[in-house]
FIDREN-974450 format. One line per field, with one value per residue (C-alpha): residue number from 1; residue in one letter; x, y negated, z. Coordinates in steps of 0.1 Angstrom, whole numbers, plus 5000, padded with zeros to 4 digits. Example, Ala and Ser with C-alpha at 12.3 -4.5 7.8 and 13.67 -1.06 7.14 Angstrom:
REM FIDREN-974450
k	1; 2
r	a; s
px	5123; 5137
py	5045; 5011
pz	5078; 5071
END
This chain:
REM FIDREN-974450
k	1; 2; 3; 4; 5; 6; 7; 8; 9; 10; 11; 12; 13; 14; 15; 16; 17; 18; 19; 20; 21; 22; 23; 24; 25; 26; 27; 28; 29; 30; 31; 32; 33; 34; 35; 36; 37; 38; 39; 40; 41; 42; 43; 44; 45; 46; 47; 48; 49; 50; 51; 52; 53; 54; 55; 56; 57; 58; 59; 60; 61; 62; 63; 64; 65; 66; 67; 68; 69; 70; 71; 72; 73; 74; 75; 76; 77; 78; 79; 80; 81; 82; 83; 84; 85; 86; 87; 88; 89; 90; 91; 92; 93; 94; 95; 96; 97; 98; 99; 100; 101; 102; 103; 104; 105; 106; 107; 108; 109; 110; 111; 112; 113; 114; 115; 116; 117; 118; 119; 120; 121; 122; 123; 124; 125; 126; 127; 128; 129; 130; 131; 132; 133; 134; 135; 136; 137; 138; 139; 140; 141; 142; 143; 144; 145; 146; 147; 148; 149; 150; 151; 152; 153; 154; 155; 156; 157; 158; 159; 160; 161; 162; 163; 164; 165; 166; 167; 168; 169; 170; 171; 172; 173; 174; 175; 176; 177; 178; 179; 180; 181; 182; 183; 184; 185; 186; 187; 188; 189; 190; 191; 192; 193; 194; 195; 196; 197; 198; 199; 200; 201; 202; 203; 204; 205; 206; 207; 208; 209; 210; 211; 212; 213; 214; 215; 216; 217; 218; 219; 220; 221; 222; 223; 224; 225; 226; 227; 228; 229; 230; 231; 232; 233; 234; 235; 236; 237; 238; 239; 240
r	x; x; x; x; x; x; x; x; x; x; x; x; x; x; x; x; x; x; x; x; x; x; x; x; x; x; x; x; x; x; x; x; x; x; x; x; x; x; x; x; x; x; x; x; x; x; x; x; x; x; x; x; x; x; x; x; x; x; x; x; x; x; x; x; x; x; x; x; x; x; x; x; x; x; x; x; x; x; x; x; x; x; x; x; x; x; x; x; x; x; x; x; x; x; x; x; x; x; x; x; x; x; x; x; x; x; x; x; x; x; x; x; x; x; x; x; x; x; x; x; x; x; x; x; x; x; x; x; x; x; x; x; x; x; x; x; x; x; x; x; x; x; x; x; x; x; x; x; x; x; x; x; x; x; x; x; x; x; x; x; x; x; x; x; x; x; x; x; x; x; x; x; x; x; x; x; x; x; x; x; x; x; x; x; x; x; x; x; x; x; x; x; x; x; x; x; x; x; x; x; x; x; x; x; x; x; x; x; x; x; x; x; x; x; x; x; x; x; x; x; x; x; x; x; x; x; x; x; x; x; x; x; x; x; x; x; x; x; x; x
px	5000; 5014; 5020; 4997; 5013; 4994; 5000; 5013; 4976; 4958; 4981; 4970; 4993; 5003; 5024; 5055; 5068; 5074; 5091; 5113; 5119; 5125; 5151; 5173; 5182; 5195; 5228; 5237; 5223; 5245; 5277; 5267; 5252; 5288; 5267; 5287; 5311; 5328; 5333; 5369; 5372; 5357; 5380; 5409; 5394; 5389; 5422; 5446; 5426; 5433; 5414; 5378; 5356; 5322; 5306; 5321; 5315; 5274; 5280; 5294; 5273; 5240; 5254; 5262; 5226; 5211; 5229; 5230; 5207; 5203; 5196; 5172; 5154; 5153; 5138; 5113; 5106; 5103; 5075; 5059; 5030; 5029; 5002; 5003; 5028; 5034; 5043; 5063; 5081; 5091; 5104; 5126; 5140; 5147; 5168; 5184; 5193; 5208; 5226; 5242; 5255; 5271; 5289; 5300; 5312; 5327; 5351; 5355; 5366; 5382; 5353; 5358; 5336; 5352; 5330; 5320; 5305; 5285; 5272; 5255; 5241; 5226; 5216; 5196; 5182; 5167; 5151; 5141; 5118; 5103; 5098; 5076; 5058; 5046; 5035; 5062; 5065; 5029; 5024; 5052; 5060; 5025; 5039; 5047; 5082; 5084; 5087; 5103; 5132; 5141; 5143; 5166; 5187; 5195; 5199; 5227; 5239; 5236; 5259; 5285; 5283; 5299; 5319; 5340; 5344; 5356; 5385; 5394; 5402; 5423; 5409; 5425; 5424; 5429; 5392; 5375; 5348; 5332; 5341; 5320; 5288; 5292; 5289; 5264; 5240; 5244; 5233; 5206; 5193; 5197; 5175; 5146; 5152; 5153; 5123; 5101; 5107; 5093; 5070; 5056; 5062; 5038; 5012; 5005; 5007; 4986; 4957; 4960; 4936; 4962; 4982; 4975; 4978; 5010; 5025; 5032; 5051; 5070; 5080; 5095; 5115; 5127; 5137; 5155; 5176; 5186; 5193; 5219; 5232; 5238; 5250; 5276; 5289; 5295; 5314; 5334; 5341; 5351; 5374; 5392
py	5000; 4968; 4944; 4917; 4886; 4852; 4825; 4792; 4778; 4803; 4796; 4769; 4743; 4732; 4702; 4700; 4694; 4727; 4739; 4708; 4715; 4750; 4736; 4717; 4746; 4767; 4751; 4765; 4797; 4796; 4793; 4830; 4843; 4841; 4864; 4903; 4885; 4914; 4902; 4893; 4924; 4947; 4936; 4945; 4977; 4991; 4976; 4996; 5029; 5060; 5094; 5102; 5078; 5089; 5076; 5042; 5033; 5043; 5016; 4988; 4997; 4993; 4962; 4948; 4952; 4943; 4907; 4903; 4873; 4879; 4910; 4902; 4873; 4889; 4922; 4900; 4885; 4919; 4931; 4897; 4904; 4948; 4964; 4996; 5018; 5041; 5004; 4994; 5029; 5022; 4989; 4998; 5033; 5009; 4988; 5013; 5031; 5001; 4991; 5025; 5029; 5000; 4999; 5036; 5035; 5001; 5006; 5043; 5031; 4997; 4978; 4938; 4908; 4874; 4874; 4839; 4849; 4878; 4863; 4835; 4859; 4875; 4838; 4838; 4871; 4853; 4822; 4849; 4866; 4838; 4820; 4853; 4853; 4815; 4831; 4805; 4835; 4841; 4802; 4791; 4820; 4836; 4870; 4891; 4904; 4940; 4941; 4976; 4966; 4931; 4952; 4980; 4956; 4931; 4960; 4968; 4932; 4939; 4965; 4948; 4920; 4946; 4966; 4933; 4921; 4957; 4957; 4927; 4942; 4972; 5003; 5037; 5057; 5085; 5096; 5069; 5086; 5101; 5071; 5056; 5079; 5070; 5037; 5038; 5061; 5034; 5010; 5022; 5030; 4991; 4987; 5005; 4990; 4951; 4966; 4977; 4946; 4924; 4951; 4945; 4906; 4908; 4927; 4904; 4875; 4889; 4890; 4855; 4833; 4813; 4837; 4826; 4791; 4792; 4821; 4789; 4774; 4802; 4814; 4776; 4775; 4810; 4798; 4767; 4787; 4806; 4773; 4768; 4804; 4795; 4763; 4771; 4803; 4782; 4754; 4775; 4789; 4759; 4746; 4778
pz	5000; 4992; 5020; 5025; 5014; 5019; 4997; 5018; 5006; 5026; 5054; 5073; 5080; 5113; 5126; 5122; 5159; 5168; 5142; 5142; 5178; 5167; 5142; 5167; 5181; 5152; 5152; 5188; 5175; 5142; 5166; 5178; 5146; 5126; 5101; 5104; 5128; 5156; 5195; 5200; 5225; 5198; 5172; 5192; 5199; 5167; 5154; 5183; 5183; 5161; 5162; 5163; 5192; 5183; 5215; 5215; 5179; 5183; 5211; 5185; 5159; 5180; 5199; 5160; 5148; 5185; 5186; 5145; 5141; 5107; 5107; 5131; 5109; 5081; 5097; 5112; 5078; 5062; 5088; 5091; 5071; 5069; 5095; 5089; 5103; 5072; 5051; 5083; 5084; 5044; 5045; 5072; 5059; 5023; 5046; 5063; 5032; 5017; 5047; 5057; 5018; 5014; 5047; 5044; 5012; 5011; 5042; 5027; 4995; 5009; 4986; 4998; 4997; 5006; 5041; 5037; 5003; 5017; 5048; 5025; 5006; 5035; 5047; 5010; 5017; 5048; 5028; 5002; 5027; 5040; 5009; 4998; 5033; 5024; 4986; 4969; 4938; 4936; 4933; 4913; 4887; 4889; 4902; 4931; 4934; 4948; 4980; 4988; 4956; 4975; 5009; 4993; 4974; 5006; 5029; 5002; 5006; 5045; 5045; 5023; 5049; 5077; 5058; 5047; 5083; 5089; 5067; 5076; 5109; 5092; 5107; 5114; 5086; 5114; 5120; 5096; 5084; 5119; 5133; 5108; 5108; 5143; 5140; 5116; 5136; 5164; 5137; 5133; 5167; 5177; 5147; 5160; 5193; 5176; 5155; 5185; 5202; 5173; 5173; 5201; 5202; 5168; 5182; 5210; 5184; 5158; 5185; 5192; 5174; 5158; 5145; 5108; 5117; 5133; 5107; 5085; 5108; 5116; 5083; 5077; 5105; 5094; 5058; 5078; 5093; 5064; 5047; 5078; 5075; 5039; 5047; 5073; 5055; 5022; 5044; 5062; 5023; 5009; 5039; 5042
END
């Protein structure tokens, strides 16, 4: 079943003070959202260790997805608008797919992306989801992108976005690939525990009486902050 997908003119529109308030904050958020960006104390793990760590690298990979605020917003986006478990449970799996491929097979293979790069496309992905949320496509072009494609294909652009900050932090090749199953499995279990809390979060809101009203609102200050992602990646790019 395809996701329901309001058009911004059947959203209504609400003031714009709270999601200018909202707004303010996003540059302290951005300062902790560095995209794929590792903790200090976790890079210096993963450079100094050799042999297979299964248990610790479920640990990073679930505190990666847990604390990865794009991840997170773009998840959110993704679900924003699906009600029905079965859609939820596709959109997710798509995302998961395309995240566990390109990470695997980009550290396996030493594939690269210039991280500044990568992180702003992830930043797009963000504004891309959002932007569909408000109907933009449907309004200006007269279509409706596929929904399950876009999630496959930025879950791929997900994944390249880890695997990049990865190499940069050279790896053992000594137990690489369990070490990276590892990880990814951890992945993917802070996904459904960043998934059950918006979950949850959406289920209360949904029952509210201004749910629609507000969704507006919140799907702008979504697409603002990936403008910022964007914005601070490409920066950071250009003053390198």
């Amino acid at each position: 079943m395809t996701p329901i997908l309001p058009g911004a003119r059947l959203l209504p529109r609400t003031p714009w003070r709270p999601a200018s308030a909202l707004c303010l904050c996003l540059p302290m958020t951005t300062t902790i959202a560095f995209a794929h960006a590792v903790a200090e104390g976790d890079k210096g793990y993963i450079q100094e260790i050799t042999g297979i760590h299964l248990i610790p690298f479920v640990y990073l990979g679930a505190k990666h997805m847990v604390t990865g605020y794009d991840h997170i917003l773009f998840l959110f986006g993704v679900i924003f608008f699906l009600y029905r478990l079965k859609d939820i449970a596709i959109h997710v799996s798509l995302f998961a797919l395309g995240h566990s491929v390109t990470m695997l097979a980009g550290v396996y293979f030493g594939i690269g992306i210039n991280s500044y790069i990568i992180d702003a496309i992830i930043g797009f992905s963000v504004v891309y989801k959002a932007l569909d949320n408000l109907g933009a496509y449907q309004r200006w072009f007269g279509v409706q992108p596929d929904t399950k494609a876009a999630t496959f294909v930025f879950g791929l652009c997900h994944g390249f976005g880890l695997s990049s900050k990865i190499l940069d932090y050279d790896i053992s090749p000594d137990g690489l690939l369990p070490n990276l199953l590892a990880f990814n499995v951890g992945v993917e279990i802070g996904q459904l525990l960043a998934l059950a809390a918006i979950l949850i979060v959406m289920g209360f809101w949904r029952r509210s009486p201004g749910f629609l009203r507000h969704a507006y609102t919140a799907n702008v200050v979504m697409m603002s902050a990936g403008f910022v992602l964007i914005g601070y990646q490409l920066t950071g790019w250009f003053v390198s």
